[in-house]
GUNUMAR-79656 format. One record per residue: x negated, z negated, y of N, C-alpha, C in turn; residue in three letters. Coordinates in steps of 0.1 Angstrom, whole numbers, plus 5000, padded with zeros to 4 digits. Layout:
# residues N
REC X Z Y X Z Y X Z Y ALA
...
***
This chain:
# residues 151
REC 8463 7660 2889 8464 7659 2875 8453 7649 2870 UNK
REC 8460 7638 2860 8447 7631 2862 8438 7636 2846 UNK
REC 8426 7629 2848 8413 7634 2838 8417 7626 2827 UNK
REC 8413 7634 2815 8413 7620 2800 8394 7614 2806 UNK
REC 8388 7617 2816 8377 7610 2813 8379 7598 2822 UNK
REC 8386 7597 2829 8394 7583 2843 8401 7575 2838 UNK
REC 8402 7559 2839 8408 7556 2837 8414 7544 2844 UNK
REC 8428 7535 2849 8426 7532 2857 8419 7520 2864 UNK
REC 8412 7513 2852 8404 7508 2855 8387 7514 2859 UNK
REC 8387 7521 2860 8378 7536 2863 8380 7548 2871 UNK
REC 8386 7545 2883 8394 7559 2886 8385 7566 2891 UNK
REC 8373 7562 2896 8360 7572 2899 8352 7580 2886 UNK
REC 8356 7572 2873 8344 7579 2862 8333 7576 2862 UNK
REC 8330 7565 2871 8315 7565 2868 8308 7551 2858 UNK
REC 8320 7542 2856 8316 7529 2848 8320 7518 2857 UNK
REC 8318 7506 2847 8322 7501 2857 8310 7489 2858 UNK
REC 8312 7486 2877 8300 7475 2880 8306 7467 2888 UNK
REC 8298 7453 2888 8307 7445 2902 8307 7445 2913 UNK
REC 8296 7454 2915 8292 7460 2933 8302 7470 2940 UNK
REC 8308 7478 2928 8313 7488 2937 8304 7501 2936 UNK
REC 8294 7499 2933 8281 7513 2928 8283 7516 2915 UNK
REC 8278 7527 2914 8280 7534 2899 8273 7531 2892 UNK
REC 8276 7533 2878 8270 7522 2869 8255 7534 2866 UNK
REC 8243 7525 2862 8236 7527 2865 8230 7541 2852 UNK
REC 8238 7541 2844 8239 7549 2831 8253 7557 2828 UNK
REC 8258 7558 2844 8269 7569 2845 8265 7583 2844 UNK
REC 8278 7590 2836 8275 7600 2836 8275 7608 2845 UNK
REC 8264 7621 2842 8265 7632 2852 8280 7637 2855 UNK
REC 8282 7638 2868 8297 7642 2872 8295 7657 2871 UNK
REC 8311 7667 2870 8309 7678 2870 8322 7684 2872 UNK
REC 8325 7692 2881 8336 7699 2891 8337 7717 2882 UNK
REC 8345 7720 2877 8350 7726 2868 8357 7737 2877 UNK
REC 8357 7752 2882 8362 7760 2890 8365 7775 2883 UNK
REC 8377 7779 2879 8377 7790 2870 8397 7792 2877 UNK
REC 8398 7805 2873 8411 7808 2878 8423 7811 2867 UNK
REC 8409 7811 2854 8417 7815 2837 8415 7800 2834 UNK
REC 8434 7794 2832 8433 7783 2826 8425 7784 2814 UNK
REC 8424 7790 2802 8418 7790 2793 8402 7790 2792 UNK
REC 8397 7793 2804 8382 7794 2805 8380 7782 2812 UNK
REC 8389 7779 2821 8385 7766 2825 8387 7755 2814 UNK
REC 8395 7753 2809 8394 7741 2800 8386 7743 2782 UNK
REC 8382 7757 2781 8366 7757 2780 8354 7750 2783 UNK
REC 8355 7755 2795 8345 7747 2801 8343 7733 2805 UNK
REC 8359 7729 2805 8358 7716 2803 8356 7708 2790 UNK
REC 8358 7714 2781 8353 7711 2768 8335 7710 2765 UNK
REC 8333 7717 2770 8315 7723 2768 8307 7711 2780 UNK
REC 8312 7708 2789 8308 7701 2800 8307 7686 2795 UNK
REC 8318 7680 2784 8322 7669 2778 8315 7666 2770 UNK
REC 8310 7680 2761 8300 7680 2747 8288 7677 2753 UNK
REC 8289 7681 2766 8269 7677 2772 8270 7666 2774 UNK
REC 8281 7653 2770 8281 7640 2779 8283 7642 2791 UNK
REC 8289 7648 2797 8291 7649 2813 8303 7643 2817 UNK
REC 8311 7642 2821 8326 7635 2831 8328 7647 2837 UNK
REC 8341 7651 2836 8351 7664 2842 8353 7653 2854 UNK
REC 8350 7654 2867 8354 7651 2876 8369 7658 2885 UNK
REC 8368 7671 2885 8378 7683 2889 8378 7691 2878 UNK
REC 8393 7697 2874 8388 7708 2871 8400 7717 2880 UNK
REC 8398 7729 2888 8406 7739 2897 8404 7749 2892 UNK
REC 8413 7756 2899 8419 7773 2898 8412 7786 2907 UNK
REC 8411 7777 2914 8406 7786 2933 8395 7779 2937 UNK
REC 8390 7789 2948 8377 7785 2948 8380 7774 2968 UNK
REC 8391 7780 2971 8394 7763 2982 8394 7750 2979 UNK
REC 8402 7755 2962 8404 7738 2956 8388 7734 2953 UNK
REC 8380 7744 2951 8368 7742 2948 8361 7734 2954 UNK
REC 8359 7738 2970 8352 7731 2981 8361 7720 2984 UNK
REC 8374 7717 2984 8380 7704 2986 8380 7693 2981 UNK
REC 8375 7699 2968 8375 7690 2958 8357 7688 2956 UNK
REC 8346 7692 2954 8333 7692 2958 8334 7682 2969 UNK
REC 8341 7685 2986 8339 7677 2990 8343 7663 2990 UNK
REC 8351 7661 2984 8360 7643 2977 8355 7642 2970 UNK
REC 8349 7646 2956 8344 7639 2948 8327 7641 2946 UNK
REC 8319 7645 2956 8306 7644 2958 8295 7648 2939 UNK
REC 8304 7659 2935 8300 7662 2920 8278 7661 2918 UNK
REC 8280 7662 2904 8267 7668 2905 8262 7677 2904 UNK
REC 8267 7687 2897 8270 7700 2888 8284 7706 2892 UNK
REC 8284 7718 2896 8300 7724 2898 8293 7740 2889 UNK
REC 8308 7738 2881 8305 7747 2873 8316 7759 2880 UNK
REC 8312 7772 2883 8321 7779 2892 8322 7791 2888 UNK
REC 8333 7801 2886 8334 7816 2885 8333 7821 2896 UNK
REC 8326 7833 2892 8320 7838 2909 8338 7846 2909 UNK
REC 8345 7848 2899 8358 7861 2909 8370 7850 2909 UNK
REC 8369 7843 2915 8386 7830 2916 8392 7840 2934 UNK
REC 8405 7836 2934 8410 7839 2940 8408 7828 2955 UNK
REC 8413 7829 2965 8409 7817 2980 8392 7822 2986 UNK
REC 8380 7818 2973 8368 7819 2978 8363 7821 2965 UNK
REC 8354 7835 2968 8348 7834 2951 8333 7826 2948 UNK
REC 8331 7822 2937 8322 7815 2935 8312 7818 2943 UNK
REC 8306 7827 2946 8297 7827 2957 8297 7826 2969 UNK
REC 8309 7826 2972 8313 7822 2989 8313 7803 2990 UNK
REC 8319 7802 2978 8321 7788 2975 8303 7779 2971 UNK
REC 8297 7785 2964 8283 7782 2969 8274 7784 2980 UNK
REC 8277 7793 2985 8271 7795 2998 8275 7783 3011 UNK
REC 8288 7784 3006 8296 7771 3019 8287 7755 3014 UNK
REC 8289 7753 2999 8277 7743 2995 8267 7738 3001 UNK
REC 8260 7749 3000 8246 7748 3005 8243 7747 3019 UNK
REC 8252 7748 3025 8251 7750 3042 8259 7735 3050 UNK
REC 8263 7727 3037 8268 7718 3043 8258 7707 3032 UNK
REC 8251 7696 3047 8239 7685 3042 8248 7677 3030 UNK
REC 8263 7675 3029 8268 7662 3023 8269 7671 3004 UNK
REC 8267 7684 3003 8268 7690 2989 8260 7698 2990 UNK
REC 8246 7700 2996 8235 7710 2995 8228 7703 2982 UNK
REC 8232 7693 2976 8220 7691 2969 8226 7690 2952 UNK
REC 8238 7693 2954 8247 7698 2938 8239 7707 2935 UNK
REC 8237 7706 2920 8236 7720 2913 8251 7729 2909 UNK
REC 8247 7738 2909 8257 7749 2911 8258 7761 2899 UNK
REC 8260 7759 2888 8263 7769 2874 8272 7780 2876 UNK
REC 8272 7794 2879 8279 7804 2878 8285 7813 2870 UNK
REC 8293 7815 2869 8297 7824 2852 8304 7835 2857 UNK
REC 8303 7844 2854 8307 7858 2856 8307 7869 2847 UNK
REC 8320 7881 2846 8314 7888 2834 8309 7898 2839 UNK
REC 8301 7895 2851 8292 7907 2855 8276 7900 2851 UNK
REC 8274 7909 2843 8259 7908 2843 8246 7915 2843 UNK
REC 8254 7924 2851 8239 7934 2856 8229 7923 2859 UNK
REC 8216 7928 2865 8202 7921 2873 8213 7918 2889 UNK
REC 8216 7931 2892 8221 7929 2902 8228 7917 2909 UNK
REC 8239 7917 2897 8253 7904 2898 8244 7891 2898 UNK
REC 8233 7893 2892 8226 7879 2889 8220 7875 2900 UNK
REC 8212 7885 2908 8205 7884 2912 8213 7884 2930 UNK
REC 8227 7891 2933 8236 7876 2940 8239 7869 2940 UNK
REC 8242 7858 2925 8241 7847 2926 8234 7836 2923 UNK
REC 8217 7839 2925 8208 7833 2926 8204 7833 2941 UNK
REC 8208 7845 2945 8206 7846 2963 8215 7840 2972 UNK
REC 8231 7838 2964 8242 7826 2972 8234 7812 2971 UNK
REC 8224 7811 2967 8222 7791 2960 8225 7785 2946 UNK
REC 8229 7797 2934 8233 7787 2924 8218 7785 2917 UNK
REC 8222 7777 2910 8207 7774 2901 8204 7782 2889 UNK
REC 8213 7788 2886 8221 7789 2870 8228 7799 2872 UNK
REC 8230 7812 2858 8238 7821 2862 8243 7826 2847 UNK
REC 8255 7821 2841 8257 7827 2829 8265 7840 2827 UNK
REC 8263 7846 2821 8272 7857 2821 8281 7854 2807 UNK
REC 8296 7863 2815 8307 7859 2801 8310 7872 2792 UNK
REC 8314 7869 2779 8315 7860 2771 8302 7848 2773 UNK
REC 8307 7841 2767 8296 7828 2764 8301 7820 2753 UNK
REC 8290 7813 2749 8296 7808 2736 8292 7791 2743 UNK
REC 8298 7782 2735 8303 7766 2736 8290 7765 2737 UNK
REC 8282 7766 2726 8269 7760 2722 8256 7764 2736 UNK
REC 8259 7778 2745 8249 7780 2753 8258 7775 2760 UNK
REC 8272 7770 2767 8272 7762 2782 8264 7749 2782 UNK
REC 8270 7742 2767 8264 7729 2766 8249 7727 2768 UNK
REC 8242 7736 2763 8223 7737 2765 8224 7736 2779 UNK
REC 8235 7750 2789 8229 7756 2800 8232 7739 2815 UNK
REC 8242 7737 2807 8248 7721 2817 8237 7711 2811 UNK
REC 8233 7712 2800 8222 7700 2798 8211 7702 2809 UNK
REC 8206 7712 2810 8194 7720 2815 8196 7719 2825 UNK
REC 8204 7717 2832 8205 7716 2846 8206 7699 2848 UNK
REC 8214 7696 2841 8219 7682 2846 8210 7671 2848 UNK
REC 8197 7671 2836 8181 7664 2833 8178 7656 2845 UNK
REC 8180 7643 2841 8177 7633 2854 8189 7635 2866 UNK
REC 8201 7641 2864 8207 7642 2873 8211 7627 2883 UNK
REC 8214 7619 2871 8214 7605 2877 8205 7593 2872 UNK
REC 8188 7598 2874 8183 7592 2868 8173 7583 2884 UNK
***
């Protein structure tokens, strides 16, 4: 499905240059992983408000790592309970492979004990929001992360 941020003279999103390299004031990319259409295209909303590029957005957390690995994101925004691989299996596989160990990794879950958090700070994410959430704290929590992402 294609992105309203691609276009086809753009089909990577990142601008355009004569080299073939991304443009040097491209936006932070960002890989979108939720299993509730509705929260995902939330999130795809909130990821847009931070200036970011929806690179992916998936259902499951296989489409997750397939898509991470094709499109080399910078930020993957992930629910830890998707169906295939849950967000933390899906970060842990991240971090263990050199070519996406170095994505930041935002978690959202409506578990929010210390505990739940304190799993997925221990899988590798950077970031750990708990749900509900509101538009205004994803946008801060993806700015906050993203800072020099492609600087």
């Amino acid at each position: 499905m294609p992105f309203p941020d691609r276009t086809d003279s753009d089909p990577d999103g990142t601008g355009p240059t004569t080299d073939g390299a991304p443009a040097l004031d491209a936006p932070v990319r960002v890989l979108v992983a939720d299993d509730e259409e509705d929260i995902r295209l939330l999130v795809c909303v909130a990821v847009r408000k931070a200036g970011c590029t929806v690179v992916a957005a998936v259902a499951d957390g296989a489409q997750a790592l397939l898509a991470a690995r094709a499109e080399r994101p910078d930020l993957l925004v992930l629910d830890v309970s998707m169906p295939e691989a849950s967000g933390l299996e899906v970060c842990e596989q991240l971090r263990a492979d050199p070519a996406t160990a170095g994505a930041r990794v935002l978690l959202l879950s409506a578990g929010a004990s210390p505990d739940d958090i304190a799993r997925g700070l221990a899988a590798g994410a950077d970031a750990y929001l708990p749900k509900p959430f509101t538009v205004a704290g994803l946008v801060a929590q993806v700015r906050t992360l993203t800072v020099g992402a492609r600087a």
